[in-house]
N, C-alpha and C positions, 0 to 999 in steps of 0.2 A: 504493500500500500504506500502509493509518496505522499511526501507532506505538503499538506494542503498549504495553499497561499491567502494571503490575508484577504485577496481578493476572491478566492473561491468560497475563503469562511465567509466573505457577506455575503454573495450570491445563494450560499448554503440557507444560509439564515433567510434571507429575503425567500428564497424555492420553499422553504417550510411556512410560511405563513398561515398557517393553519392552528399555531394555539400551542399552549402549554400545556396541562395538568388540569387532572379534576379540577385543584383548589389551589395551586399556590397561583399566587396573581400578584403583577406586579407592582410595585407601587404607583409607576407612574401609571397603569391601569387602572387604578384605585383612586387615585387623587383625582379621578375625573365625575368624584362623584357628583351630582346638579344640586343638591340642597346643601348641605354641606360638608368643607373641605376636610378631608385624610389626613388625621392626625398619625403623628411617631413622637412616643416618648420615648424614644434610645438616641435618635440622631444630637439633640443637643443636651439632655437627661431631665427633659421637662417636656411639656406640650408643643408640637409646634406642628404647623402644617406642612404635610409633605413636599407641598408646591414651594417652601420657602427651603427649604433645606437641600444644601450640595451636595449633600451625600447620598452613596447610594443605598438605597435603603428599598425592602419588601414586604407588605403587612400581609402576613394572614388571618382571615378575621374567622372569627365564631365559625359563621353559618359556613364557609369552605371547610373549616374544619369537621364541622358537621356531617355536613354531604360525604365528606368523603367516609366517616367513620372509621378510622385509623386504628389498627393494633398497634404500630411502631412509630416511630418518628421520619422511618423511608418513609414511609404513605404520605406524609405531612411535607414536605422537603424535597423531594426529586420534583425536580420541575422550576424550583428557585432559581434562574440562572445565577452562575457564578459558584454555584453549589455542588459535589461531587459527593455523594454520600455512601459508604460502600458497607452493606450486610454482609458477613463473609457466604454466611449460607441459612437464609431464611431465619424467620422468628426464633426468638432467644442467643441467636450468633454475634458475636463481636461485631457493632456497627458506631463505625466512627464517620465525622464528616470532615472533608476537607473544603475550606474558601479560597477561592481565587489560587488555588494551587499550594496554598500553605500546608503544612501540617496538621494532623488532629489538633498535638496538644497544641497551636497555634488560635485554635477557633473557643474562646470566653462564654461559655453558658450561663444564663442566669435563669432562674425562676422566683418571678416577683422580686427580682434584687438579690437575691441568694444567690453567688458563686456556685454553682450545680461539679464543678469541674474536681473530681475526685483529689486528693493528696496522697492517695496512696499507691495512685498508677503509675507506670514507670515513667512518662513525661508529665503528668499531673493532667492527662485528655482525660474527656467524658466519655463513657461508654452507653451509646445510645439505649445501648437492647434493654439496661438497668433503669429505663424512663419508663413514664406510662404518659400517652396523650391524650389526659383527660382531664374535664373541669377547665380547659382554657377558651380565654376571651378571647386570644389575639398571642400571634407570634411575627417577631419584628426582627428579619436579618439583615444588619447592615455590617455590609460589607467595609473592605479596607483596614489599614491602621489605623485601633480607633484605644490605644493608649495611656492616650491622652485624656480621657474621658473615664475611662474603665480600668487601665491600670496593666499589672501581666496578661499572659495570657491572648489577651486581644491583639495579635499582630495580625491575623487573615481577618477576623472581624471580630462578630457581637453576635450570639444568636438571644433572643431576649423573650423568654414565654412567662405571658401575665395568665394568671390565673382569673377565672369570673369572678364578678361582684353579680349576687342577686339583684334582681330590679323588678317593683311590682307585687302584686299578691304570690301567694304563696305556691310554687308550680313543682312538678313530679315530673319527674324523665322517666321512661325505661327502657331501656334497649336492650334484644339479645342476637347474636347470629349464629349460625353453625352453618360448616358445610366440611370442604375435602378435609382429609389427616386428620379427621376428627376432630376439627376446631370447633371450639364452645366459647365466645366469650359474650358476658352479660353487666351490665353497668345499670345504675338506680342511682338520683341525684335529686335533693331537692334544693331551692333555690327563690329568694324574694328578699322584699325590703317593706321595712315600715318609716315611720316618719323620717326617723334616729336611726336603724340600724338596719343595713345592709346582710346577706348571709348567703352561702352557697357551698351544697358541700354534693361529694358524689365518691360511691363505692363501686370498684369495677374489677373484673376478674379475666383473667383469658387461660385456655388451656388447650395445646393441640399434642395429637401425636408425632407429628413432624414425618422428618425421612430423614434416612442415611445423612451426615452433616457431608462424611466424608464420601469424596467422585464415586467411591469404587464399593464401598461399605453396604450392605444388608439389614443392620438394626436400624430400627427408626429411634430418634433421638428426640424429646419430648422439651416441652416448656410448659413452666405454670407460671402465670404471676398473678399478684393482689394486689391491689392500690389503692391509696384514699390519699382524696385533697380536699380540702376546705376552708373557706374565708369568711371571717368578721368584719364588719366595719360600726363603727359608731361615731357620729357625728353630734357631740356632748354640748357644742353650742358653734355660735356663729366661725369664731375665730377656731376652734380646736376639733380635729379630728382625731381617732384611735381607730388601729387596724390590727388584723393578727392573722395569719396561718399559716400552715403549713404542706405539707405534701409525706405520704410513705410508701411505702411500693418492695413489696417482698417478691423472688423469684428462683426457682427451681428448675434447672437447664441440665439436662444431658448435651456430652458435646463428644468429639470425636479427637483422636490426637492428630490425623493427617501426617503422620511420620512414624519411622519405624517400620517393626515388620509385623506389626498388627496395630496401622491407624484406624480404624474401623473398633474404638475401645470401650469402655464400661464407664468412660471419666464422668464426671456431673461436678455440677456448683451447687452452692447456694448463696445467695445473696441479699443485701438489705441496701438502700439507698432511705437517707430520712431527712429532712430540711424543713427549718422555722423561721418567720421573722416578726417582729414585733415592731408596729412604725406609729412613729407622732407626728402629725404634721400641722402646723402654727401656722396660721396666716394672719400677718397684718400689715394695715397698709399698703403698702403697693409692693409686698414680699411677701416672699412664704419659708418656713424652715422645717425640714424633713429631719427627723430624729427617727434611725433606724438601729437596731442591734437583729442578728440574722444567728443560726448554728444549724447546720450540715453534719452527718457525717453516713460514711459508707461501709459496707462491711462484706467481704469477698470470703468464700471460704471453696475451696475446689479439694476434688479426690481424683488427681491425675491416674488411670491407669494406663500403661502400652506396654510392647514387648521389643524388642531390641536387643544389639550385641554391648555385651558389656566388660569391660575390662579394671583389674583393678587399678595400673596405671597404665594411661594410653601411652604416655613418653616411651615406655621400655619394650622395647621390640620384642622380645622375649619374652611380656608377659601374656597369658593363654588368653583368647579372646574365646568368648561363647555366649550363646543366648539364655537370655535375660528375663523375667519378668520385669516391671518397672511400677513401682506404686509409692505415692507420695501424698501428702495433704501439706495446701496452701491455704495463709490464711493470713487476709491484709485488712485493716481498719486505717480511716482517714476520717479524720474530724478537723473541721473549721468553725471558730466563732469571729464574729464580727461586728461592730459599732461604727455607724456613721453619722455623719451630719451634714446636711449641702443644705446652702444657703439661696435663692433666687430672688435676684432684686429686679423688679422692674421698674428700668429707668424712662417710660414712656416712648416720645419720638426717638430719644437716647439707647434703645435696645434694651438688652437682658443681659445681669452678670449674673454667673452663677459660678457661686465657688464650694470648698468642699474641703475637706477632712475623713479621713478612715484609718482604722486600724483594725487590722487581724492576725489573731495567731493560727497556723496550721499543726497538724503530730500526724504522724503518720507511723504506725508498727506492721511488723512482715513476721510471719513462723514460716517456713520452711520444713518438714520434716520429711525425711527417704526413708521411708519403710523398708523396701527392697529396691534394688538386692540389697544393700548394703546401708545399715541404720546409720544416719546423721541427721541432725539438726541444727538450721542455719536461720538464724532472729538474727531481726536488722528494725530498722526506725530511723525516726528524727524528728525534729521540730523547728520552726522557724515564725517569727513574725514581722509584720513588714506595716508600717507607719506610711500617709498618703495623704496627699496635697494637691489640689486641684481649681484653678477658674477657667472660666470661657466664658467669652464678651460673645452677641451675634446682635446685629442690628440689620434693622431694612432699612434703607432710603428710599427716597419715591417712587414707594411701592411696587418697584422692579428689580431691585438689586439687595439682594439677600445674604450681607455674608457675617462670619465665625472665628473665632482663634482661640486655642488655648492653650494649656500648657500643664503638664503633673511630674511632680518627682514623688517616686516609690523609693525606700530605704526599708532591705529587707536584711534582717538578721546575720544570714548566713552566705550573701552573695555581693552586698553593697546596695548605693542607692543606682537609678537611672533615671533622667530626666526625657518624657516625650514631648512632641508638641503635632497641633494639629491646624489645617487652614481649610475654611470651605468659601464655595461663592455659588449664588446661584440667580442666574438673570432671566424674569420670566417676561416674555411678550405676550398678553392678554389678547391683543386682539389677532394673530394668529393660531391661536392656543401652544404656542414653544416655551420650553425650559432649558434652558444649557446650564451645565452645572460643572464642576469640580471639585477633586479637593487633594490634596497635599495633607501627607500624617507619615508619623514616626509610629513604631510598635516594637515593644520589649518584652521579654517573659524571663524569669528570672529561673534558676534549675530546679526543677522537680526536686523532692526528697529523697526520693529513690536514686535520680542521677549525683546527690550528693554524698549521700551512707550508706549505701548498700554495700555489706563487706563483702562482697566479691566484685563490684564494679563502679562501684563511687569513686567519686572524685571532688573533695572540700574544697577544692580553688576553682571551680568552675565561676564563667562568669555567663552575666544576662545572655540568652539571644537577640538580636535584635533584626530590626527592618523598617526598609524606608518605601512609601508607596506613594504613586497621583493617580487620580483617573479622571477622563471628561466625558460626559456624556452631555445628549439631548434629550427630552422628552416630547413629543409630539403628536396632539390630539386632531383629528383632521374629521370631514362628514356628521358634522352636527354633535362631534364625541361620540359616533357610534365606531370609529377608527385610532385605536391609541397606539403607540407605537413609543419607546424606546432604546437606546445605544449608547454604551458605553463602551470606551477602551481604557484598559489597567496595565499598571506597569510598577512591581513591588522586585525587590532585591533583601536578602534575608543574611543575614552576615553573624558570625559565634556561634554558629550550629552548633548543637553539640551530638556527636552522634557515638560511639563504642566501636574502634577499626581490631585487624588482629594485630597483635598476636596476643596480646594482654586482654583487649576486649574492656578496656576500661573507659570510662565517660571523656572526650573533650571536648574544645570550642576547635573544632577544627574544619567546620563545611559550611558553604555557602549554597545559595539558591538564586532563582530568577523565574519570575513569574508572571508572563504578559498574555494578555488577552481580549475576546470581545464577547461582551454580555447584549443581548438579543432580546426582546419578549415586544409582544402584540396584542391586543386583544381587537377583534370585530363582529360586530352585531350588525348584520346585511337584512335580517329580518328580526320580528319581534319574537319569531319560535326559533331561530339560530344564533348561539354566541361559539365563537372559534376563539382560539386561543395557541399560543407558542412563546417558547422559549427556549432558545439557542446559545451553547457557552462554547467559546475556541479558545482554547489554552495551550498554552508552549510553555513548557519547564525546561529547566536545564538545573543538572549540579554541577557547580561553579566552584567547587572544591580545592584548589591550587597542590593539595597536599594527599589527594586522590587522585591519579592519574589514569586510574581502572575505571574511576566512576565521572571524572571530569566531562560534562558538556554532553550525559547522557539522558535522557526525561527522567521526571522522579516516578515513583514506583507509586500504581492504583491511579494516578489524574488521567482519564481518557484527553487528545485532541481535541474530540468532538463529543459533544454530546447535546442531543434535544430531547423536547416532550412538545406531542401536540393532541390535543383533543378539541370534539365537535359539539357541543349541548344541542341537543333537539328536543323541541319541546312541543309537541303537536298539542297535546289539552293542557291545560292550565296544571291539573294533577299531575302529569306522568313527564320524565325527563330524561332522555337514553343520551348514554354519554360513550361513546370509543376513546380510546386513547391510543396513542402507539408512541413509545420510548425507544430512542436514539443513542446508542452507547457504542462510541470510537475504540480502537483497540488500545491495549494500553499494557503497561510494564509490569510483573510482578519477579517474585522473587521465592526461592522453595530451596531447601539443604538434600543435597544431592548424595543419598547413603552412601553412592560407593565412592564418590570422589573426598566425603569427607569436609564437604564447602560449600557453602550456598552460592546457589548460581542463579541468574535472571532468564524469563519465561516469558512470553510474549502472547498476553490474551488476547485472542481474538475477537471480535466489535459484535453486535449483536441486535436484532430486534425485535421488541414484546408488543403486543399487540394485550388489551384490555376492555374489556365494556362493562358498565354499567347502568343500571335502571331504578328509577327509585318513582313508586304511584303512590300518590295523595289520596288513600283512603275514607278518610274524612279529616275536620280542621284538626285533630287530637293523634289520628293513628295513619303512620304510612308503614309500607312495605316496600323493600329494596334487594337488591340482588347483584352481583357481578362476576363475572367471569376474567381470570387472571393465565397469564400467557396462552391462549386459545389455540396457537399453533402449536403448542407443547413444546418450546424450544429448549434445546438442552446449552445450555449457557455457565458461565462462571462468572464472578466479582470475584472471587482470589482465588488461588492455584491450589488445584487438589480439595474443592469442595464442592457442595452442590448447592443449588437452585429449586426454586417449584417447577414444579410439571404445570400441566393443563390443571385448572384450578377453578371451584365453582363455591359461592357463597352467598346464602338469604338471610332475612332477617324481619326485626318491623322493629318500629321507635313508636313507646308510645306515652304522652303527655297529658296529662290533667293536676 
């Protein structure tokens, strides 16, 4: 396959104009709504309209969430441009997301302000399949170095999932679905508001049998999880609001080792993810002051088993090599608490300052123990906390010129401080409905715990990652705004990697990155029964390593070139609404440990296309019934080497409210 040219990626994009995703939608698709404008509280960490803001940024609201009815946070997310999000092998597998070509742990999670982003994983990423997507109002990905605003972490973006606020009398959800691999999942929520006090809570379960994780494997490998989210609010008087919740999410996963000579294994987890926050918010005058304290913590416990060759030193040629049983229990906890304070002053015609203060600690512990063959036990940890400091000015001047700066230094315990900064602009032309926008930012992430104590491959003198990113785009509404349209190009450089090379295999700042690209999305309504939708990402990586020479100026590993989503809404009765999709996935780099050479070598996935429908009928105003069908050509596909995928896949259901 040659590499495409920048000119064939926009022809690409332009030939797909047929639509993105069930639900994720773009912003600047969204900001076009006619009564009122598309709000994002992540781009400046207040309210503002999307129309005013430089940044790139994506809301997903309620009701797409809805529709779509999501097990995972894939179902939520594929379709985001600029978004790469990779399941290794269906529901309960290792699924991380990468932005703009960054890294997992590069991409900053929050939920309702809570850091979601584990401390006890080996780069301090989030592991999707550990979420549950429920109970949310709204999911907000903005893209880029965004540092400066949010701190570690953020140097590919922000993903930012707010939880619902009840509104109204007092209302009852219920939904359940079942269909292939014996999936069952069912949810119950209720939700409302009185004078004073807001509330919204919901309990949700899913369980399937699954299939083989591993290519070649025969057992089916199962996942259960439980989850409960729920929010308070009380508004005690004019000036004073109080808020509170939380999120929990228990989970029970068979998984597969894919290595060895019996990957096809027995292994399983268990796991816990739990997050609080506690927030005051003071409004007076022409300011408001947010008083938050937040605690997180995660809890990993796995029973690795496989079979393999085993030796009692590999160095000594001589010693007798033979097969192995392999059985071990792993067991990681990561807990973070945190305090903050942000300040927003509105200065009128003068703009908005908002400035800010936080501080948190993280701890992080690891057990280790090898059963067989041969008993050890290896405990590791650490802890660290990191003090924060943050403003950003944004004004508009006559009413067409939108722009932002700011600036934060982090000083964290165990690695030093880092200073970011960030710059946006955004010029809207009203009366042909255009947006051009930009922005310039720095992004830092300071070392995991893991990369810093881990006695077998820590390293205490590690310092921050860092990155520096611009992008420009346009937005552009045409035919009444029944035509939105979208483009950005990005350009991020990543420098202090730290990665683990041989022969020690220990942490350093030794690799670099580069990440340029163009982000795509559309939306058209040609009739009042048709909405089309698309969203197209072209991305070019390169490791930029100087002290790699194996790996120098090769794409990074999982970013496809190319990837789209397009789908059709047809709406013939006002009840019933059939939706197709079909998803666009470029070939792309992986990487697998090669038994008999003894060394991990890279592997080259091949591109693919899924094809998807569904249909959801309006019953009456209280009760619908839904249905869809998932890869309908049955395609046999991969997202990382040596796992598997779903088959031809069929699932119903009904939601039903009073």
């Amino acid at each position: 396959m040659s590499k495409p040219t920048w000119g064939a990626a926009t022809l690409a994009g332009a030939s797909l104009f047929a639509c993105s995703s069930f639900y994720a939608c773009t912003a600047a698709a969204q900001s076009a709504a006619d009564t009122l404008p598309e709000i994002t509280v992540t781009a400046i960490r207040d309210e503002q309209a999307i129309q005013k803001t430089g940044s790139a940024v994506t809301v997903i609201s309620r009701e797409e969430i809805e529709t779509a009815g999501p097990r995972s946070f894939k179902d939520v997310l594929q379709g985001v441009p600029g978004v790469t999000i990779n399941e290794t092998s269906g529901p309960g597998s290792t699924s991380t997301v990468y932005l703009r070509g960054s890294d997992s742990r590069h991409t900053l999670v929050l939920i309702d302000g809570v850091r979601a982003n584990d401390p006890s994983s080996t780069g301090g990423e989030v592991d999707f399949a550990l979420l549950a997507p429920i109970n949310i109002e709204r999911i907000e990905v903005l893209r880029g170095p965004q540092s400066a605003l949010y701190g570690s972490d953020a140097i590919g973006g922000v993903i930012n999932i707010i939880t619902r606020k009840g509104e109204g009398p007092a209302r009852t959800v219920v939904r359940a679905e079942a269909g292939s691999y014996g999936t069952l999942a069912t949810s119950a929520g209720v939700s409302g508001s009185t004078k004073d006090v807001s509330y919204s809570f919901v309990l949700n379960q899913f369980r399937t049998n699954g299939f083989s994780r591993y290519a070649a494997g025969r057992e089916n490998d199962a996942t259960a999880r439980q989850a409960a989210s729920g929010r308070v609010s009380y508004r005690a008087n004019e000036w004073l609001t109080l808020e509170a919740g939380g999120t929990a999410l228990r989970t029970q996963i068979e998984y597969d080792a894919a290595y060895g000579l019996q990957p096809d294994s027995a292994s399983n987890s268990r796991g816990f993810v739990g997050s609080a926050f506690q927030r005051a918010i003071i409004e007076y005058g022409d300011g408001k002051l947010t008083l938050t304290a937040s605690q997180s913590q995660t809890r990993r416990n796995y029973t690795a088993v496989s079979r393999d060759l085993y030796s009692a030193n590999w160095d000594d040629l001589n010693e007798p090599v033979y097969v192995a049983d392999y059985l071990s229990r792993l067991r990681y906890v990561g807990a973070r608490f945190g305090t903050e304070a942000q300040n927003d002053l509105r200065l009128g015609a003068f703009g908005q300052l908002t400035t800010g203060v936080r501080y948190e600690t993280e701890k992080a512990t690891s057990k280790i123990e090898d059963i067989l063959p041969a008993a050890k036990v290896t405990p590791g940890g650490g802890s660290q906390s990191t003090g924060s400091a943050y403003a950003l000015y944004s004004v508009s001047l006559f009413n067409r010129l939108h722009l932002s700066a700011g600036g934060r230094v982090d000083n964290v315990s165990t690695s030093g401080a880092f200073w970011t900064y960030r710059l946006t602009g955004a010029y809207v032309i009203d009366e042909t409905g255009t947006k051009v926008r930009s922005s310039f930012g720095t992004g830092a992430k300071s070392p995991s715990l893991y990369q810093l104590a881990d006695p077998l491959y820590g390293n205490p003198n590690l310092r921050p990652e860092t990155s520096r990113g611009w992008d420009i785009g346009v937005d552009q509404y045409l035919w009444d705004r029944r035509l939105k349209v979208f483009v950005t190009y990005f350009d991020t450089r990543m420098q202090n990697l730290i990665t683990a090379d041989a022969p020690l295999y220990h942490y350093y700042n030794v690799a670099a990155a580069s990440a340029t690209g163009v982000e795509f999305g559309a939306e058209i309504q040609p009739a009042d029964v048709l909405k089309v939708r698309v969203s197209y990402t072209h991305l070019t990586t390169k490791d930029l390593s100087a002290g790699r020479p194996l790996l120098s100026g090769l794409p990074l590993l999982r970013r496809p070139a190319n990837e789209a989503r397009a789908s059709l809404a047809w709406t013939p009765t006002a009840a019933l609404v059939i939706e197709p999709v079909i998803r666009i996935v470029g070939a792309r780099d992986d990487v697998y440990y090669n038994e008999t050479a003894y060394q991990s070598e890279r592997v080259r996935l091949a591109s693919f296309v899924r094809y998807d429908l569904r249909a959801e009928y309006k019953v009456s105003d209280s009760v619908s019934v839904f249905a869809r069908g998932e890869n309908l050509t049955d395609k046999r596909y991969v997202e990382a080497f040596g796992f598997r995928q779903t088959g031809r896949a069929a699932y119903a259901g009904f939601t039903s409210a009073f």
